[in-house]
C-alpha positions in Angstrom: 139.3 -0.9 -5.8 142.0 0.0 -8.0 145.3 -2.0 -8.2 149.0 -0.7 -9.0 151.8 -2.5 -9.5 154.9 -0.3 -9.2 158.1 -1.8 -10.4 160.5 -0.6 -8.5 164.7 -0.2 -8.2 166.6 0.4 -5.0 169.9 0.1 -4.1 171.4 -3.2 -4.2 172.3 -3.1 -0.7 169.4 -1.7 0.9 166.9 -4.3 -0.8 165.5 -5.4 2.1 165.2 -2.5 4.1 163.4 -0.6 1.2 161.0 -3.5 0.6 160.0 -3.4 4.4 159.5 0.4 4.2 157.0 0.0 1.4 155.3 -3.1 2.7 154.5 -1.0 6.0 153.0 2.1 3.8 149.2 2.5 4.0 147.9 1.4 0.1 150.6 -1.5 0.0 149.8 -4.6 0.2 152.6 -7.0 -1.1 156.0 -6.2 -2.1 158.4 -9.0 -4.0 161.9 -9.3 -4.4 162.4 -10.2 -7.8 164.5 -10.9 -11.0 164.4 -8.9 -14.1 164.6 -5.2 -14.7 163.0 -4.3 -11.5 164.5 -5.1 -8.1 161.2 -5.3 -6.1 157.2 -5.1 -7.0 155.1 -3.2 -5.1 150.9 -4.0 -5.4 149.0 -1.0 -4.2 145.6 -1.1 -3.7 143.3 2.1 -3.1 139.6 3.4 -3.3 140.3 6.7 -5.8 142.7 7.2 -8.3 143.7 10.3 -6.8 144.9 8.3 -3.1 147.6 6.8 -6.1 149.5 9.8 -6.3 149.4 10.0 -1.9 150.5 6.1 -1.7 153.1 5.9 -5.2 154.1 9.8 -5.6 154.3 11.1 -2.1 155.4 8.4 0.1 157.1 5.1 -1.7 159.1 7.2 -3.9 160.4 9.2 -1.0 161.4 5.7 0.5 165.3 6.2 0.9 166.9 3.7 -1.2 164.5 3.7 -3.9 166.2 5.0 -7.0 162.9 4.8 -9.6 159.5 3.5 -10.3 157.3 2.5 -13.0 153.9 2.4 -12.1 151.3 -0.3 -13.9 147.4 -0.1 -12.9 145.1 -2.5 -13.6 142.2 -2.5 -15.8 140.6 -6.1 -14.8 142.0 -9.1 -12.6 141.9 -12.4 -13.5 142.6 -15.2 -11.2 142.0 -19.1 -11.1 139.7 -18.6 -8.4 137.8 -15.8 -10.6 137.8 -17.9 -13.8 136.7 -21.3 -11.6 133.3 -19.5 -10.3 132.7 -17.9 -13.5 132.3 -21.2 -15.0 130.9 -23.1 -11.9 127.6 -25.2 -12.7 126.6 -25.1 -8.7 127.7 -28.8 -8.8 129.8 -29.2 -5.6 
């Protein structure tokens, strides 16, 4: 599976609109309001690298409202849950 997270910025006004857009494409599976540079972050999620450019390129930047993106994919994920059975003994 590979993982993208797009940074995105939409217009002020439509930032809820736009985030429920992308959150009901195909390939998305979370979008966040957030503070920063970015108005919202978008986690993609696909099988091939090409199904990127379908998901990001040809369908969440044609979201109307969204003014750009900055797409981020992911070599490796690390989580507590990922790190905790990593270094599990079997002692439970």
């Amino acid at each position: 599976m590979i993982t993208a997270i797009v940074l995105i910025n939409a217009e002020v006004h439509r930032i809820p609109e736009v985030a429920q857009q992308i959150a009901d494409l195909d390939g998305v599976t979370e979008v966040y309001s957030v503070t920063g540079d970015a108005d919202l972050i978008a986690m993609v999620r696909v099988r091939e690298h090409d199904d990127l450019a379908d998901v990001i390129s040809d369908r969440l930047n044609k979201v109307d409202g969204v003014l750009s993106t900055a797409t981020h994919i992911a070599f490796r994920a690390y989580s507590r849950h990922d790190l905790e059975a990593a270094f599990s003994l079997g002692l439970d």
